[in-house]
C-alpha positions in Angstrom: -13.9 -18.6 -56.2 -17.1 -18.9 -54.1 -16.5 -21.7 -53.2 -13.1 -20.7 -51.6 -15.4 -17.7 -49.8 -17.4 -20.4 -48.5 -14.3 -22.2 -47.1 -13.1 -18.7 -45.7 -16.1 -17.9 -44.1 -16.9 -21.6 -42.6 -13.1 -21.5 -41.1 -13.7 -18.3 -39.4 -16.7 -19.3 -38.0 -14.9 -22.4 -37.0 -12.0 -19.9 -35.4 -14.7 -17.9 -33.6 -15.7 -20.9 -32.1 -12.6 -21.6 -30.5 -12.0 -18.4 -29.7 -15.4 -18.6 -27.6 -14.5 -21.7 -26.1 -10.5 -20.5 -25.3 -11.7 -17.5 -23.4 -14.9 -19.6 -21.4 -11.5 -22.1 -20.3 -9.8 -19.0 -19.5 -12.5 -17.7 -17.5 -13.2 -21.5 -16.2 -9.7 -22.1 -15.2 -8.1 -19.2 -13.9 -9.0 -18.9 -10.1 -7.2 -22.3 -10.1 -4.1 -21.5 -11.3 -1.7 -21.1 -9.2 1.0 -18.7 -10.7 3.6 -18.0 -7.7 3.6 -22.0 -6.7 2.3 -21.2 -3.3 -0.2 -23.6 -2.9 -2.8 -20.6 -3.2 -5.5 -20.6 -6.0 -4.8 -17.1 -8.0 -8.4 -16.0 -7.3 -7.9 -17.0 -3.5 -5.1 -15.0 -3.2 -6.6 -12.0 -4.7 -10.3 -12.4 -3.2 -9.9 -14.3 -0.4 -6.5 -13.0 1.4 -5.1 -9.9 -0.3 -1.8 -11.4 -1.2 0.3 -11.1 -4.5 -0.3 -14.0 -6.7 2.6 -13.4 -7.9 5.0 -13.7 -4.9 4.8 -17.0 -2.9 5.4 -14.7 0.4 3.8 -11.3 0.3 5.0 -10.5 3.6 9.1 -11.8 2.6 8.4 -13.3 6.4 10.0 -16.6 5.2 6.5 -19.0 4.9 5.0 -19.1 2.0 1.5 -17.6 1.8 0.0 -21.3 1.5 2.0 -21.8 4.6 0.6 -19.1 6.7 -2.9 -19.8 5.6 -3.3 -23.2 5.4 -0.8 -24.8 8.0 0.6 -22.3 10.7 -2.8 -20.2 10.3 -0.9 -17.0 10.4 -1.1 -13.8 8.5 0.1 -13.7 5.2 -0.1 -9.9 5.1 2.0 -9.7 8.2 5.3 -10.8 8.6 5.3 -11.1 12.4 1.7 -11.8 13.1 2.0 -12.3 16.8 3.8 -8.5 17.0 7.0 -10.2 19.4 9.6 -8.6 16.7 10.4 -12.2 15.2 9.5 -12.8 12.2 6.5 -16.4 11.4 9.3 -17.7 9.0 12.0 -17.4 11.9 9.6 -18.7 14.7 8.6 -21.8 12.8 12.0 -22.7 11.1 14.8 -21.1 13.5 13.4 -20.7 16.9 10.2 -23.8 17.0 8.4 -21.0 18.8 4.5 -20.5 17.8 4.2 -17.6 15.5 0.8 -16.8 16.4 1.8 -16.1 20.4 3.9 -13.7 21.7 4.8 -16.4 24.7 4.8 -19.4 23.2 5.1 -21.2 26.8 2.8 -19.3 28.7 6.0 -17.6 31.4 4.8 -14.2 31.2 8.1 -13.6 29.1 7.7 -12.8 25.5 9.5 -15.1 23.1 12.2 -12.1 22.0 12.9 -11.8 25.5 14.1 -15.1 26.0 16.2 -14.7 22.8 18.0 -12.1 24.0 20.7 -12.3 26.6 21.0 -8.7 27.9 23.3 -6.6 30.5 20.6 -5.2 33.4 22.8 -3.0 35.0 24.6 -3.0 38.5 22.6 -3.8 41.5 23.1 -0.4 43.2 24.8 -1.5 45.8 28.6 -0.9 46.7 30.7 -4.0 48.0 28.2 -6.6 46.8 29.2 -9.7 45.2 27.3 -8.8 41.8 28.6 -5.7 40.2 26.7 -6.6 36.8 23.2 -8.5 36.2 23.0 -10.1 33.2 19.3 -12.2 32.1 21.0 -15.0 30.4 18.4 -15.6 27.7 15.9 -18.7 28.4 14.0 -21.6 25.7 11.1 -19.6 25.0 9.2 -23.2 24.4 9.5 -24.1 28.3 7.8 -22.6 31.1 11.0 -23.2 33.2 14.3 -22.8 31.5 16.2 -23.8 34.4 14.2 -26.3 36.5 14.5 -23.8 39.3 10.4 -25.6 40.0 9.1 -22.4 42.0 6.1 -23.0 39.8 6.3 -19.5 38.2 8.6 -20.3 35.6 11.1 -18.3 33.9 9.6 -14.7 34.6 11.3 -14.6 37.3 14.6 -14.9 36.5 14.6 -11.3 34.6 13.5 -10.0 38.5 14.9 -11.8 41.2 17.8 -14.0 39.7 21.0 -13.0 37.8 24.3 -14.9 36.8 26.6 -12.2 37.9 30.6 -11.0 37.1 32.7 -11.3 40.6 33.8 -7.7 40.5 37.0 -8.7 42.1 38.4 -11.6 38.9 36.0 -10.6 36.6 35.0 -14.6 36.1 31.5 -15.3 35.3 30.2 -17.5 38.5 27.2 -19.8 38.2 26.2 -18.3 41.9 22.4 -16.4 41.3 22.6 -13.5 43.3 
């Protein structure tokens, strides 16, 4: 019988031991792991960036946050870092358009500008040949959609040029007015 109380108490010394040893890997280990498979360390996501370490894209922007951080050097708090309305994920995967600049080619025209085809109105003016403007929408990644090669770039289409409606067949013509 003691000798079973020695075997008892030698074990849980034994099980104390690894208990120490368990929790120092733990502790060791840890700010390693990478639970979300973001390519984010746990403790970098909590101490580092503020992210979840449990959701590979805090900001549901479409990168991951190992993405934002370590390749396209975005934020992966915010899910439109440059603040043009499109999202990082949809800059770098739809549109090729740098997520960290609102005018990815430098034309004074933000990159959800050039997105966008829109209607600018009428010109004002009665018996003209343009009754409607439209800006038909540019490639945010060149500085001149349309090799127009004033120098200026594609700003200038949205004042000066339009593709317009003949108000008299209704046909779109390819004349800038």
């Amino acid at each position: 019988m003691i000798e079973e109380i020695l075997n008892m108490k030698r074990n849980s010394r034994k099980l104390n031991d690894l208990k120490i040893i368990a929790k120092f890997l733990v502790i060791l280990l840890v700010p390693f792991i990478d639970f979300d498979g973001d390519q984010l360390s746990t403790y970098s996501e909590i101490f580092s960036h503020s992210t979840n370490a449990f959701n590979s894209d805090s900001d549901y922007d479409q990168l991951t946050d190992g993405e934002e951080v370590k390749k396209y050097l975005t934020n992966p708090n915010l899910d439109d870092t440059d603040g043009d309305t499109l999202l990082d994920g949809e800059e770098v995967n739809t549109h090729r358009t740098n997520p960290n600049l609102k005018d990815t080619d430098g034309d004074r025209l933000e990159d959800n500008y050039e997105l966008t085809p829109r209607y600018l109105g009428s010109t004002g003016f009665s018996g003209t040949y343009c009754e409607k403007r439209f800006y038909p929408g540019s490639d945010p990644t060149k500085y001149d959609t349309y090799n127009i090669g004033d120098g200026i770039g594609d700003s200038m289409i949205h004042k000066y040029t339009y593709i317009c409606i003949d108000p008299y067949c209704g046909t779109l013509v390819t004349k800038f007015c």
